[in-house]
N, C-alpha and C positions, 0 to 999 in steps of 0.2 A: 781582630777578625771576629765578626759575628758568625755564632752556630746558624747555620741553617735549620730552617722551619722541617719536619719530617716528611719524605715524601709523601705526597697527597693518595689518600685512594691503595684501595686494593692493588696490588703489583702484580699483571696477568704477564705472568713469562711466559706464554706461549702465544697469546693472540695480539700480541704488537713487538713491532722490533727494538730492540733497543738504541739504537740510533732516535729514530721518532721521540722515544719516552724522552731522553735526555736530552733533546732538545728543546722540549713542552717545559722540561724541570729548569735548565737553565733558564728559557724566555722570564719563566714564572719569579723567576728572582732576577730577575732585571741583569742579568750578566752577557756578556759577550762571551764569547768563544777562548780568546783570551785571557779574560776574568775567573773564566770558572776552571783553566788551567793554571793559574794561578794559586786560587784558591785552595786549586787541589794537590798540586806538586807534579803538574806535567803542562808539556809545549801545549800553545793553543793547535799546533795544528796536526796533535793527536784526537784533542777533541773534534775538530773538524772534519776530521778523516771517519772518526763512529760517527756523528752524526751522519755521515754521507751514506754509512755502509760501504765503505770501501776499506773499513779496516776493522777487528776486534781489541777491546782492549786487555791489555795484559793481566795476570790473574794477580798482581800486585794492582796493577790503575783501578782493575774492579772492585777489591777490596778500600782505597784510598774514595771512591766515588760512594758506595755503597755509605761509607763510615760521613762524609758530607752532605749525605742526603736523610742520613738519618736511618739508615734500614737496619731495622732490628738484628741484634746477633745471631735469632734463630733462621732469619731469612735470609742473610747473607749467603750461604752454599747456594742457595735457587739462583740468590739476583747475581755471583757469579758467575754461572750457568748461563742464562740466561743474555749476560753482557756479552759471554763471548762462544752466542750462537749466530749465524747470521743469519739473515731474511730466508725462509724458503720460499723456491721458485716455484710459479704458479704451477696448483695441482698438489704440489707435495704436503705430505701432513704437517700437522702446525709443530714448530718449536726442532724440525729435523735441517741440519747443515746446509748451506748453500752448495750445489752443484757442481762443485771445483774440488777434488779430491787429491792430496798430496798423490804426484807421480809416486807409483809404489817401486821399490827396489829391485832391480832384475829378477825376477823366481829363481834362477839358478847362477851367484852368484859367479864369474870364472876365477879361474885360481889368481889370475893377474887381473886385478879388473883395471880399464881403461878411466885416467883422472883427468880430468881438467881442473884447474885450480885458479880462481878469478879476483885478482886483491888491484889496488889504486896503488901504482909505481911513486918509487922516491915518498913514501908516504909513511908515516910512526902513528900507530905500531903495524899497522896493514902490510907494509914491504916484508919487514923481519919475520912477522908469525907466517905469513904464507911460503917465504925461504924453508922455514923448520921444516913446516908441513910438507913440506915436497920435499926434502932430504930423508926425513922418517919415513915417508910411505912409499918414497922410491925402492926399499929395499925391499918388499912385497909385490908393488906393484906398478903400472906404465904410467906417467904422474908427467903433465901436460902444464907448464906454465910459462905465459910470454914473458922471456926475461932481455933477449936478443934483440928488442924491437931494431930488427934489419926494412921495416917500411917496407913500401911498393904492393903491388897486386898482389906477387907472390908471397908475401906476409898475409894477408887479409888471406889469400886459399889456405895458407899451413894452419891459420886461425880455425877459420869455418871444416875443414876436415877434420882438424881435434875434435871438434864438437859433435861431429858429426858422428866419430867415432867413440865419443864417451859414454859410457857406463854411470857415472857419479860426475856431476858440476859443486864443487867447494868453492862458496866467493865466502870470499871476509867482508863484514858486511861494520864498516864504520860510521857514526855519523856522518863523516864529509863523503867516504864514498857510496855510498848508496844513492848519490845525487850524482856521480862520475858519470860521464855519458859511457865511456868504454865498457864500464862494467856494466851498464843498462842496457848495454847493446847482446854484449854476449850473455845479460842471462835472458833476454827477451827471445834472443836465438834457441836457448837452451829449454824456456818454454815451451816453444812451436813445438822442439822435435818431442818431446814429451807429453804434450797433449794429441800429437800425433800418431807417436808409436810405444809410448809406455816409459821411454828412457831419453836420456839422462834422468836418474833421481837428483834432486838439490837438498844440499847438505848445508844448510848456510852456519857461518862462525861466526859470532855477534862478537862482537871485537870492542865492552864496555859500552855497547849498542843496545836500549830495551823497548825503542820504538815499535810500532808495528810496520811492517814491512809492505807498503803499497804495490801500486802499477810497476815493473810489469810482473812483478815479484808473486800477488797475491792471487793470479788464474790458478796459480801450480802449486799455491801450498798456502800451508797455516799462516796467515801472518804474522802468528806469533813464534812462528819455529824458528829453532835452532839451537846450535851446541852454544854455550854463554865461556868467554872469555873476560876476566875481569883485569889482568896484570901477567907480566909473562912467568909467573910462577903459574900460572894454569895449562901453559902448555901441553905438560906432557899429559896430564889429562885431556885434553882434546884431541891429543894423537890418538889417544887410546881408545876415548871413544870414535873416532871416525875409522879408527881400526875393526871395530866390531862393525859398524856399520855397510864397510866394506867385505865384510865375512858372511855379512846375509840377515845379522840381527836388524829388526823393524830400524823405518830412520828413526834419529831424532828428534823426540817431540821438545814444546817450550820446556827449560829446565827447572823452572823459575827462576823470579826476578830475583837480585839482589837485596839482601835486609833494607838498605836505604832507600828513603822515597825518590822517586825517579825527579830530575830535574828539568826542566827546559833547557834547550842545545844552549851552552853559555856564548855569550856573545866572547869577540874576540878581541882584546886591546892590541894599540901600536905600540909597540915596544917604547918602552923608556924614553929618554930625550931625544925627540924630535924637532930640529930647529925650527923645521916648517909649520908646526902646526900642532893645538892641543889635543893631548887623547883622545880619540872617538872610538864607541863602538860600534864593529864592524859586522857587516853580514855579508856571510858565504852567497853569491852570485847565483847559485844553482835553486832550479824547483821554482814552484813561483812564488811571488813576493805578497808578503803580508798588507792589507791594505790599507796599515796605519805604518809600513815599513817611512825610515826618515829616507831613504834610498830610492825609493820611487820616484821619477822623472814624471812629471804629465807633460803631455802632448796635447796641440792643438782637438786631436781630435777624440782625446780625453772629454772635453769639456762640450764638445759637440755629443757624445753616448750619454754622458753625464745628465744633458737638459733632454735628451729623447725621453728616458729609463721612465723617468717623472710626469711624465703627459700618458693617458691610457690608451690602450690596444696599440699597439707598436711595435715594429720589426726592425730586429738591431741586428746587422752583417760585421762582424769582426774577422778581417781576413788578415795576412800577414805570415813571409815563411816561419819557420820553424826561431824558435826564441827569440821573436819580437815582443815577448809583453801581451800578446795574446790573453791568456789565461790569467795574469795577473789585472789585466782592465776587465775583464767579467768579474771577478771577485769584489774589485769595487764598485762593478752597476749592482750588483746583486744585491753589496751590502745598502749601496744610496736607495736601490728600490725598496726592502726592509726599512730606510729611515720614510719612505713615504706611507708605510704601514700595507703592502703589497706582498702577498705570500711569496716566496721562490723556491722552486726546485729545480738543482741544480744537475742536470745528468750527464756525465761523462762517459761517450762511447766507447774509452777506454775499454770497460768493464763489461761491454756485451763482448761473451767469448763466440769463437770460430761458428760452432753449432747456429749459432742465432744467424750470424752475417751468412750463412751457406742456407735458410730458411725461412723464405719470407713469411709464412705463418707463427714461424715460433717468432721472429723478431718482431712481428707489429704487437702480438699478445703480450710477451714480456717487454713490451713499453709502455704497454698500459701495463701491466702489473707493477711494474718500478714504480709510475706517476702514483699508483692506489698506494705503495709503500710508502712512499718521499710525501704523501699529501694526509698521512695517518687515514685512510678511509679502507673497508672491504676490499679485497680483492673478488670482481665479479666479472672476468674476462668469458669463464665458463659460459655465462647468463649471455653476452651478448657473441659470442662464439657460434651460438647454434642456430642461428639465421643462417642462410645460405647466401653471404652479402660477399661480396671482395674484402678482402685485409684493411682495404682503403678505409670503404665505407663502418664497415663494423671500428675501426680505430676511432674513427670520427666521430659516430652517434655512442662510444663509452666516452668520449672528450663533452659532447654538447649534452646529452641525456643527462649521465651520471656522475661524472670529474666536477664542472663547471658548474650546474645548479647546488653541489653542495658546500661551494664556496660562498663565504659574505662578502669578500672583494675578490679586490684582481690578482691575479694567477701570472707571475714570471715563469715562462718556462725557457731555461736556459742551455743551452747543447752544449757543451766542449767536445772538440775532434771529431767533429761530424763527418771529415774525413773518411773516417773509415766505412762507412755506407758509399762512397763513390765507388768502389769496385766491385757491386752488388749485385745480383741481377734485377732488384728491385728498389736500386736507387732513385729512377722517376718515378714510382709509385710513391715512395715515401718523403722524398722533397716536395712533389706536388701534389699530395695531402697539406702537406704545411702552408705552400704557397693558396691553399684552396681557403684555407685557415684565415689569413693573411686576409685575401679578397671577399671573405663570409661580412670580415667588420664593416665593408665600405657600402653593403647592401642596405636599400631601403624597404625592401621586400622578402618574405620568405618566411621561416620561422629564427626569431631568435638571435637579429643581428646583432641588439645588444649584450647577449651575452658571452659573444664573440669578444668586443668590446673590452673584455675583460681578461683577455687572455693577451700577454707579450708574450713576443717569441722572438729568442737571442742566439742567434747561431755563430760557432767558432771555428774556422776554417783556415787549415796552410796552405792547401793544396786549389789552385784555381777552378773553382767549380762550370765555368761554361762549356771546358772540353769534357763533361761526365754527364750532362743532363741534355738531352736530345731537344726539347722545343724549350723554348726560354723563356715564354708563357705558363710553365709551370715551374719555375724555378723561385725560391726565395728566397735568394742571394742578390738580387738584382732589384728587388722592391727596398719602403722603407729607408733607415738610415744605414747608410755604407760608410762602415771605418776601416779604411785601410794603414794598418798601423806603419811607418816608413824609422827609417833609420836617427839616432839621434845627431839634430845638428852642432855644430861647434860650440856655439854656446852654452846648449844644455851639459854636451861632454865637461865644458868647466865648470860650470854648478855642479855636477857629480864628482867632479874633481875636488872642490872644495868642500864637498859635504866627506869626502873621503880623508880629509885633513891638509888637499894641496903636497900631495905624493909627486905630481909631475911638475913641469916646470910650464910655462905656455909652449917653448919650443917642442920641449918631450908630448905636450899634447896634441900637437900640432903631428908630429909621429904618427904618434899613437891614430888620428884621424885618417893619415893618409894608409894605414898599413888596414884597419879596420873598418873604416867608414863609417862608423856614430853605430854600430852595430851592438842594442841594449847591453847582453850577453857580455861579447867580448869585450867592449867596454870595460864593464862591472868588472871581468876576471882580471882583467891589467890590472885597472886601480886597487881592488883589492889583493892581489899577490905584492903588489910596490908598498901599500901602506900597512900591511901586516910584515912586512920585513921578511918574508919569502924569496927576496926577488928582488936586485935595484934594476932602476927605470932603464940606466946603460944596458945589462945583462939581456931585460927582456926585450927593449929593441931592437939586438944586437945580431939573436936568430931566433926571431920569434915562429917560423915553421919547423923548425927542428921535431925530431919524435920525441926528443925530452926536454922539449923548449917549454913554453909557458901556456901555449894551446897545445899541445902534443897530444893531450887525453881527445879534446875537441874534433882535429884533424883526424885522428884514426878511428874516430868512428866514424866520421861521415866516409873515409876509404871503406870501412868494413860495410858499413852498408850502401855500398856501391859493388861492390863486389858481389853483394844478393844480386843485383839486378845487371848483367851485362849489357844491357839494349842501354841502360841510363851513363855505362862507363863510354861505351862508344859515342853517344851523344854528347860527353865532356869533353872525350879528346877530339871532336869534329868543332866544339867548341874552344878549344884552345889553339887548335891548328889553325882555323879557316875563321875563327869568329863567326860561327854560325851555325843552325842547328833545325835543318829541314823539316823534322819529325815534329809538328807542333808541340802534340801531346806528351814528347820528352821532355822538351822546355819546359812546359808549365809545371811538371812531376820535380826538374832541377832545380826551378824557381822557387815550389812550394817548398824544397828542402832549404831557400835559402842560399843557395850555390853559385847562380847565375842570376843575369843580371841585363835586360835591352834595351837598349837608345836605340831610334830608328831599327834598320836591317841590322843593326851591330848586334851580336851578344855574345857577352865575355862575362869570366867570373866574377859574382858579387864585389868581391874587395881582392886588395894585393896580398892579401895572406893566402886567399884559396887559389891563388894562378902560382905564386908561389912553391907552394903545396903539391900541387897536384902535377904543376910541370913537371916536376921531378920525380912524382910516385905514378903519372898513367904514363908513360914515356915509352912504354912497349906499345 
């Protein structure tokens, strides 16, 4: 491995984010995302995550990045400082925290305080360590963990009431589960109520975990927090400290990393002799997929976004419920628009908290402030803020005046979960900006059509945007190229079968089709629970809806959050009863989730797992 050249230039830790810098340093040496965690001794899609600013890195990765780039030992304390400060939000002074403050711990601890404790079931060492921890702090205090799973509504209320009730949220926080849907459901819940009223504080337990901790993790805290577990000789130190913590002492900050340089997740091998098929290694199903993954299926309408991304000024629609591959075909336009030498910034609506979507002023300003971050330029919302123009208008002319002339090419701007602006009060406002956007390019008159020209725009959507936008003339979901991502067919499921090593039999796949329906996801979890030897292919045909079957984590969280929403439970069982579901706009809300499913006046659940499923658990 060659040393790297020294970073270039003076290094202003206060007037650029670091995300930005290391991504200017990587390009500059020719490395991928990948390559330059490589390089350095972590996953590429830790670096991915600092580039985005949606994560900091550890004070161990800063030191490893720092010493690769060459920065001096006397500037090392600044540049990690620096590494793991985040963007300030427009207004705020340079180089001060991003606006997301760990939930602070009750002011007035109670002598019992109320626990909820969140680990991935039947899982080593997550079962075990979260067992202890709940037998030691039960003896202080009211200590909340689903061990019972008895299913049905009334499981999902006993769930949401714990929560509701707690004082302190502890999830174990592993490589494989911090991808668990169950556990991202309940600490996503455990958020809300904390960014609403102050509590639950989250205590998380890194469980030989030293990633940074994403969506929906990082609105409510450090991403680099938590108590560190190495091997279960650390337990009773983590009792101890979660003891204090519970006493009233500050939570836990990062502890630091471990002496050794952090790894990439190791891939997983099939166990020893397998008649079927030679060892492959395997990837864990969850989050999305890397864009050079061997595991990635293309679809027809892969190669349709693929030849748009490449041609300028262009509107790309990716719609599709909930874990179709969504998110992981953005990653690959973005990367193919990058091979055409096309800037991209990529912004996931994730990341605008409560504040913004209840705010139509703060939310149009801080999208331009993101675009000035993600595009390394000034932030100068201020400058055009103080016209007395609409949100629209003022969004528009910092996009055409100031974004767009000080680029040399074209400009991908790319949305994920755009979703979350449909229940806005100024969702036509800010769709039909974009759709205005959209229609600027096809003008022959005005000022500046070409440099319209220059702008893509790629929006990602689960949820059916016609029932949220009132004229459909200003909508831009319905212009441009529309990919609607669909289920995988039979064949592909055996290409994915055989890239898996040929875990199933045709017959077994032939199961597996009619109980799932080519569904990416569930797919992926079969074959990889049969070809890691988790699980043979009998076992999981056998009751694949069970609560501790082989989708059990999957299933209960789509019950838990269904249970949020009673209008959407009654429209499943009006859907199970009668095949059919009057309430338009529930359909499209159970569809976007993925859930249901219509032919003609028919509509019934997506696949036989979730009729399955839900026959037995909405049955009140």
């Amino acid at each position: 491995m060659h040393a790297p050249a020294p970073a270039q230039g003076k290094l202003m830790y206060a007037e650029t984010s670091f995300g930005r810098w290391l991504k200017a340093e990587r390009k500059a040496r020719d490395l991928t995302q990948d390559g330059l965690g490589q390089q350095v001794g972590c996953a590429g899609e830790t670096i991915r995550k600092i580039e985005a600013g949606a994560a900091r890195p550890s004070r161990q990765v800063a030191d490893l990045l720092a010493a690769y780039f060459g920065v001096p030992p006397a500037d090392r304390p600044a540049f990690a400082q620096w590494a793991r400060t985040l963007p300030a939000a427009p207004g705020a002074r340079a180089g001060a925290a991003w606006d997301a403050p760990v939930p602070p711990a009750p002011a007035a601890p109670p002598a019992r305080a109320r626990v909820f404790i969140c680990y991935e079931r039947d899982a080593d060492p997550d079962q075990a360590v979260a067992l202890q921890i709940l037998q030691a702090l039960s003896r202080e205090h009211d200590v909340f963990a689903d061990q019972a799973l008895p299913g049905g509504a009334h499981w999902a209320q006993q769930l949401e009431d714990a929560l509701e009730r707690a004082d302190y949220v502890i999830p174990c926080c592993s490589a494989r589960s911090v991808q668990n849907e169950m556990l991202l459901a309940e600490i996503g819940q455990a958020t809300r109520l904390a960014q609403a009223r102050g509590r639950p504080a989250i205590l998380p337990v890194r469980l030989a975990y030293r990633e940074p901790l994403g969506y929906p993790w990082s609105p409510a805290l450090d991403p680099m927090a938590g108590i560190t577990w190495q091997d279960h000789g650390d337990t009773p130190a983590v009792v101890a400290t979660l003891r204090r913590a519970l006493a009233g002492a500050p939570a836990p900050a990062d502890q630091g990393a471990p002496s050794r340089r952090p790894q990439a997740a190791p891939a997983v091998a099939l166990p020893a002799p397998a008649p079927f098929a030679q060892p492959v290694a395997l990837e864990m199903p969850e989050g999305t997929m890397d864009p050079q993954s061997a595991f990635y299926v293309d679809r027809p309408s892969d190669a349709l976004a693929g030849a748009t991304i490449r041609q300028p000024g262009v509107t790309i629609t990716i719609k599709g419920p909930r874990q179709m591959g969504k998110s992981s075909l953005l990653y690959r336009l973005t990367q193919a628009a990058e091979g055409q030498g096309k800037r991209v910034v990529l912004l996931d609506f994730q990341l605008f908290d409560q504040a913004a979507l209840t705010s139509a002023e703060r939310f149009f300003r801080q999208f331009c402030a993101w675009l000035s971050d993600e595009l390394g330029l000034e932030e100068r919302t201020a400058e055009y803020w103080r016209l007395p123009l609409s949100n629209i208008q003022r969004c528009t002319n910092y996009m055409k005046k100031y974004l767009l002339p000080q680029l040399a090419g074209s400009l991908v701007l790319a949305m994920d979960e755009v979703d979350r602006v449909f229940e806005t009060d100024f969702r036509s406002d800010f769709f039909g900006m974009l759709r205005s956007w959209h229609n600027t390019r096809q003008a022959t008159i005005g000022a500046g059509p070409g440099l319209w020209k220059r702008l893509d725009l790629v929006l990602v959507t689960s949820t059916e945007p016609y029932q949220f936008i009132d004229n459909l003339n200003q909508s831009p979901f319905n212009v441009g190229c529309i990919v609607d991502l669909e289920d995988l067919g039979a064949a592909q499921v055996a290409d994915l079968n055989r890239r898996h090593g040929s875990p199933l039999t045709m017959r077994e796949e032939a199961q597996l089709m009619a109980l799932v329906g080519g569904q990416p996801y569930l797919v992926r979890r079969a074959l990889y629970l049969v070809a890691a030897g988790q699980i043979g292919a009998a076992a999981l045909l056998a009751a694949p809806a069970a609560d501790r079957g082989p989708f059990g984590d999957h299933l209960r969280y789509h019950l838990f959050r269904l249970h949020e929403k009673p209008e959407l439970v009654a429209g499943l069982r009006s859907i199970l009863r009668q095949q059919s579901c009057p309430d338009e706009r529930i359909f499209f809300r159970l569809q976007g989730a993925g859930l249901v499913t219509r032919e003609g006046a028919t509509v019934r659940p997506r696949y036989q797992l979730y009729a399955d499923y839900f026959q037995e658990h909405l049955h009140g």
